[in-house]
DSSP file (Angstrom, degrees, kcal/mol; ACC not computed):
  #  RESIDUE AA STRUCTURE BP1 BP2  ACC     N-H-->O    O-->H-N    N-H-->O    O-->H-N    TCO  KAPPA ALPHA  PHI   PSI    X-CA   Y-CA   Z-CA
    1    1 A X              0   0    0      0, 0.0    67,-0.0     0, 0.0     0, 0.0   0.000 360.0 360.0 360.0 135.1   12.1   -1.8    1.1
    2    2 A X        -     0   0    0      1,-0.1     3,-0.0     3,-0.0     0, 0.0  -0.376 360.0-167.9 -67.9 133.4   13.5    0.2   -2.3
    3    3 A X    >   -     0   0    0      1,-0.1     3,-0.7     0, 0.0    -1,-0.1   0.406  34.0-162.6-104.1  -7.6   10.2    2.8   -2.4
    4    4 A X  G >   -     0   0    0      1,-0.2     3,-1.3     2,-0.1    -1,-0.1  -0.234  42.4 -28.6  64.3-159.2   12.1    3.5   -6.3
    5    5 A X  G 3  S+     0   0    0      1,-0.3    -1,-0.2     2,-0.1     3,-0.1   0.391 136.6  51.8 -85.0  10.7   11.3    6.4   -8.2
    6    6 A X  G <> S+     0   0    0     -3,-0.7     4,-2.3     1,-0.1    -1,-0.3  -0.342  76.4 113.5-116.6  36.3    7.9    7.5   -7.4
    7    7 A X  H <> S+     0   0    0     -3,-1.3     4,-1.7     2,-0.2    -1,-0.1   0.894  79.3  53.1 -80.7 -25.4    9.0    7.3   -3.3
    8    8 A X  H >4 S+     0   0    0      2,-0.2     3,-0.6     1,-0.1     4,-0.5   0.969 107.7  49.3 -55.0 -69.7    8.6   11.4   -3.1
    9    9 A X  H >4 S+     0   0    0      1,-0.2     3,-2.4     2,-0.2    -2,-0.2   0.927 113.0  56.4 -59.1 -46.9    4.7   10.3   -4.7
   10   10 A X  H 3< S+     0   0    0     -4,-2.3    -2,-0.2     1,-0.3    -1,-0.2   0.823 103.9  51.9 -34.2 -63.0    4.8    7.1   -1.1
   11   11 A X  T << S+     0   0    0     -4,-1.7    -1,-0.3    -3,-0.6    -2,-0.2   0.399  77.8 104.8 -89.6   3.6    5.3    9.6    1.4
   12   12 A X  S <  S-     0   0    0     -3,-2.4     5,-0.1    -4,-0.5    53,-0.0  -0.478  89.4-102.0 -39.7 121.3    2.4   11.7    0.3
   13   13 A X     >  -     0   0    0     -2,-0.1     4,-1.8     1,-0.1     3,-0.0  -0.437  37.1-115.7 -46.5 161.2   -0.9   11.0    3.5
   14   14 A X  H  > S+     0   0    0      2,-0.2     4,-0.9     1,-0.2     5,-0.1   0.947 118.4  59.8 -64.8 -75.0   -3.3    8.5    1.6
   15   15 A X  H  4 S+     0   0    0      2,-0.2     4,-0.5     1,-0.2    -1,-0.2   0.634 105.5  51.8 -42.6 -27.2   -6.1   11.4    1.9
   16   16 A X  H >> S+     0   0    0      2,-0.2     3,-2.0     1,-0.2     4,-1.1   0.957 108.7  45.7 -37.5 -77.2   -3.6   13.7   -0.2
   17   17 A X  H 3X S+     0   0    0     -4,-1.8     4,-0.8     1,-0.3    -2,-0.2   0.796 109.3  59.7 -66.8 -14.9   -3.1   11.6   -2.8
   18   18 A X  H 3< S+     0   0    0     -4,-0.9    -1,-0.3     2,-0.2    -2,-0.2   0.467 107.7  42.7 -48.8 -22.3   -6.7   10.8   -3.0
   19   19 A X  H X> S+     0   0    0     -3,-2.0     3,-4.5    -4,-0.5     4,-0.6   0.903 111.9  55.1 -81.6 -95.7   -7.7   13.9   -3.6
   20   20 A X  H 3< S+     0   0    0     -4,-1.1    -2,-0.2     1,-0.3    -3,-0.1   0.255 104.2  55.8  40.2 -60.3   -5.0   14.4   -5.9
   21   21 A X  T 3X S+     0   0    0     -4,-0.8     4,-2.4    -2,-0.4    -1,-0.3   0.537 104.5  48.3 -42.5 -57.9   -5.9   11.7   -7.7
   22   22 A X  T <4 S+     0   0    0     -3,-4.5    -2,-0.3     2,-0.2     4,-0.2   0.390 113.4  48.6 -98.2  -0.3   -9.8   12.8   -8.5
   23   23 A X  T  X S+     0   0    0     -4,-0.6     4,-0.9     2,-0.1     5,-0.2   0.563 116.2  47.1 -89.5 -36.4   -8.8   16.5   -9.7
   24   24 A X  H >> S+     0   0    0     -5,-0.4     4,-2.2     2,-0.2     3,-1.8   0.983 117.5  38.6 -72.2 -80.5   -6.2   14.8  -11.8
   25   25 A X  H 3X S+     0   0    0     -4,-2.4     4,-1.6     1,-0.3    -1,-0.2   0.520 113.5  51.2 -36.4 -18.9   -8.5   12.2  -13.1
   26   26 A X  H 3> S+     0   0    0     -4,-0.2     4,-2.1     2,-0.1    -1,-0.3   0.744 116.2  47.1 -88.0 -11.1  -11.9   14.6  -13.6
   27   27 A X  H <X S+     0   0    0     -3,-1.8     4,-5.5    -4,-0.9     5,-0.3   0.927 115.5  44.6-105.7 -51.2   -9.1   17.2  -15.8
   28   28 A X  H >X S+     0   0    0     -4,-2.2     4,-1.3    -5,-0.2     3,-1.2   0.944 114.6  49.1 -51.5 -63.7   -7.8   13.9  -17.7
   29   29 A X  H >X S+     0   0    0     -4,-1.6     4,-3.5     1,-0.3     3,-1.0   0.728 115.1  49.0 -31.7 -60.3  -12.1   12.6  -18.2
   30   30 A X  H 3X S+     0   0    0     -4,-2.1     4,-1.2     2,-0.3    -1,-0.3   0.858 113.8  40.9 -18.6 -65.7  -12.9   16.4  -19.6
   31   31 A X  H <X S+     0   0    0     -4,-5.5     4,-2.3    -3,-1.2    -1,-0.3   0.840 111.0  52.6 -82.2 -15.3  -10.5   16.6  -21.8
   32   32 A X  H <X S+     0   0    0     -4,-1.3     4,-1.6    -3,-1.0     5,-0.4   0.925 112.6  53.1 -58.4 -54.8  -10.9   13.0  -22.9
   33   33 A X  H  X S+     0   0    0     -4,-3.5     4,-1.4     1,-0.2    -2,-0.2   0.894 108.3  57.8 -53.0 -32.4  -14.9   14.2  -23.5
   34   34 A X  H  < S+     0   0    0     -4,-1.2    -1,-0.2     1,-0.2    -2,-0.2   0.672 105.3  36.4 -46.3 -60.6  -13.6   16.7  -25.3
   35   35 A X  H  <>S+     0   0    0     -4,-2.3     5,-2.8    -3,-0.2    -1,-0.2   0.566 109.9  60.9-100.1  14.3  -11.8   15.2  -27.8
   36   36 A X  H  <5S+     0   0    0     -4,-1.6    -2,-0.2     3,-0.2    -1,-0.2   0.692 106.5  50.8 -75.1 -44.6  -14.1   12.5  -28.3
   37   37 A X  T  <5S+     0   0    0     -4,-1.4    -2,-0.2    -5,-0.4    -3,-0.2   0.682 112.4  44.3 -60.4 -19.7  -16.6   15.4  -29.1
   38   38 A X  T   5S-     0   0    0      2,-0.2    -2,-0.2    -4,-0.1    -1,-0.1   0.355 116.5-127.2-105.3  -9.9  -13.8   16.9  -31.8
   39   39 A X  T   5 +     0   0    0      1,-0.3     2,-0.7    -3,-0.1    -3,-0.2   0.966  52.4 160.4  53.6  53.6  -13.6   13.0  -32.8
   40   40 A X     >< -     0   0    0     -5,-2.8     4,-0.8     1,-0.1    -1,-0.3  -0.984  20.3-171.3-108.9 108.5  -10.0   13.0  -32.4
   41   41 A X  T >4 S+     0   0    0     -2,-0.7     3,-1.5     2,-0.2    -1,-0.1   0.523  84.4  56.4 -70.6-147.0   -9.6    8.5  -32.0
   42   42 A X  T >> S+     0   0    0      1,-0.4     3,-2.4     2,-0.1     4,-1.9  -0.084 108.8  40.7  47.3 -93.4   -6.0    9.1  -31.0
   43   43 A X  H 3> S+     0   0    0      1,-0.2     4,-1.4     2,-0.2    -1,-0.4   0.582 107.9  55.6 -18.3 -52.4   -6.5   11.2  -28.3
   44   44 A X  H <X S+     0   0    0     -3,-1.5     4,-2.3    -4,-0.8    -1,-0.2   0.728 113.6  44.4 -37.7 -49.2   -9.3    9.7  -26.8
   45   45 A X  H <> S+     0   0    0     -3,-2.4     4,-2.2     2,-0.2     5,-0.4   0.934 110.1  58.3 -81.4 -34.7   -7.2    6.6  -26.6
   46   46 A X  H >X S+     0   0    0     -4,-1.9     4,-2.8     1,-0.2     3,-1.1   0.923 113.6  37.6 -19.5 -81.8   -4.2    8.6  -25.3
   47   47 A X  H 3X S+     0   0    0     -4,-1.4     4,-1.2     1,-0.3    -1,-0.2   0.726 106.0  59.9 -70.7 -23.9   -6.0    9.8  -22.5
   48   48 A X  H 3X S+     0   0    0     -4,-2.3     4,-2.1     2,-0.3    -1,-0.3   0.792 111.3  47.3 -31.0 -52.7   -8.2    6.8  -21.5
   49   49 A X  H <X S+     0   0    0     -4,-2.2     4,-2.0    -3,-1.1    -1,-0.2   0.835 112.1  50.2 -78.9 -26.6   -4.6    5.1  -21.0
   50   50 A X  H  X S+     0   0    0     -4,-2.8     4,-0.8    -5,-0.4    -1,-0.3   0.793 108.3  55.5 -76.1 -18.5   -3.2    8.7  -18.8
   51   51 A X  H  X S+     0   0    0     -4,-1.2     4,-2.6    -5,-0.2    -1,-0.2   0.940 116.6  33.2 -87.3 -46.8   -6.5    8.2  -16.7
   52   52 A X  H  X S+     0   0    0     -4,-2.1     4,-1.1     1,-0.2    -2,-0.2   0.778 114.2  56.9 -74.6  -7.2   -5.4    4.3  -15.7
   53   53 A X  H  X S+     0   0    0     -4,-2.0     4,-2.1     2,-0.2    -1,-0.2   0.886 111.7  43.2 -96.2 -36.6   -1.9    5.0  -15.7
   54   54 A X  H >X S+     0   0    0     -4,-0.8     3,-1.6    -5,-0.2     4,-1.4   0.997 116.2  47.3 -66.5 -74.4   -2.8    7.9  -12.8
   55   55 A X  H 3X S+     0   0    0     -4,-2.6     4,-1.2     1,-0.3    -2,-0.2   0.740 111.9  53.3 -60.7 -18.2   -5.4    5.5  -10.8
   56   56 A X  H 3X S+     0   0    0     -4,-1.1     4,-1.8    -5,-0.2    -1,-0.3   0.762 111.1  41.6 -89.8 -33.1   -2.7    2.7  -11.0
   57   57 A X  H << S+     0   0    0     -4,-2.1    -2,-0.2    -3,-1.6     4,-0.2   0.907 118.2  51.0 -92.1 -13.3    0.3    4.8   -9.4
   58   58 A X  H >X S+     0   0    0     -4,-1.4     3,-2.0     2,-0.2     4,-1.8   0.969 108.4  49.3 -42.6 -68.8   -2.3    6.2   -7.0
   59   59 A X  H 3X S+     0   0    0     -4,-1.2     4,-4.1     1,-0.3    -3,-0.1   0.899 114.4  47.3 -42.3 -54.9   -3.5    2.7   -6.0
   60   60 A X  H 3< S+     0   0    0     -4,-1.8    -1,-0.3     1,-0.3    -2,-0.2   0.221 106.5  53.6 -89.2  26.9   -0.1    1.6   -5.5
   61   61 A X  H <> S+     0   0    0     -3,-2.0     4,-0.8    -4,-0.2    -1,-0.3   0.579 108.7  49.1 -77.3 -48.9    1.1    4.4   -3.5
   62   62 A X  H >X S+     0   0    0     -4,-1.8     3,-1.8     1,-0.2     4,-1.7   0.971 111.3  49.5 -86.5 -44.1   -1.6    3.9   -1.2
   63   63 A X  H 3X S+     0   0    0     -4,-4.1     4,-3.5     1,-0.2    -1,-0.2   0.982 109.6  53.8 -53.7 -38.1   -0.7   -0.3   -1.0
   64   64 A X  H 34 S+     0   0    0      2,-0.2    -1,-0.2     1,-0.2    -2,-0.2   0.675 112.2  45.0 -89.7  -4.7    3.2    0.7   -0.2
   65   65 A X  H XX S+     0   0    0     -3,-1.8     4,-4.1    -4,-0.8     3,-3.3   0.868 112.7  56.3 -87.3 -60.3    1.8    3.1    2.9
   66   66 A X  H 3X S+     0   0    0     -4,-1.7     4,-1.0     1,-0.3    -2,-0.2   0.853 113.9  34.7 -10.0 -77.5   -0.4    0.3    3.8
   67   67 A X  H 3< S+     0   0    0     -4,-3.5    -1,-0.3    -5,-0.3    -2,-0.2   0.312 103.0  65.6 -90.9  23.4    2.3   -1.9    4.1
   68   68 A X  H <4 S+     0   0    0     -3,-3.3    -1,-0.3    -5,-0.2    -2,-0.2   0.574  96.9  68.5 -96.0 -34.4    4.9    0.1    5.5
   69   69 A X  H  <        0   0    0     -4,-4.1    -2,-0.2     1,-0.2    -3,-0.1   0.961 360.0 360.0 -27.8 -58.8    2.5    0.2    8.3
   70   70 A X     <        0   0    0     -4,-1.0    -1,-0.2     0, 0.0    -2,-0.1   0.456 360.0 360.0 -66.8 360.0    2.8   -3.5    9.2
């Protein structure tokens, strides 16, 4: 199976990137609180999208170990 350009992110252990994952994602939330406090709209939406776009290549990192299991 093609692991494509995030295969370096694949071979990461599951517990790695999970961790990984939540430092990355509390840094995004912050600074999302942040400019939601400075009332910067733009930003806000910016980061919102960098927080799913992070939990989505996570997720599927952890399905393509999964199933390289089987």
């Amino acid at each position: 199976m093609e692991e494509g350009p995030l295969g370096k992110i694949y071979s990461i252990p599951a517990s790695v990137l999970v961790i990984i994952g939540m430092v990355l994602s509390a840094f995004l939330f912050y600074s999302l609180m942040k400019a939601a406090e400075n009332g910067n709209v733009l930003m806000v939406i910016i980061l919102a999208i960098a927080i799913s776009i992070v939990a989505f290549v996570i997720s599927r990192a952890i399905k393509f170990q999964k199933f390289k299991e089987f």
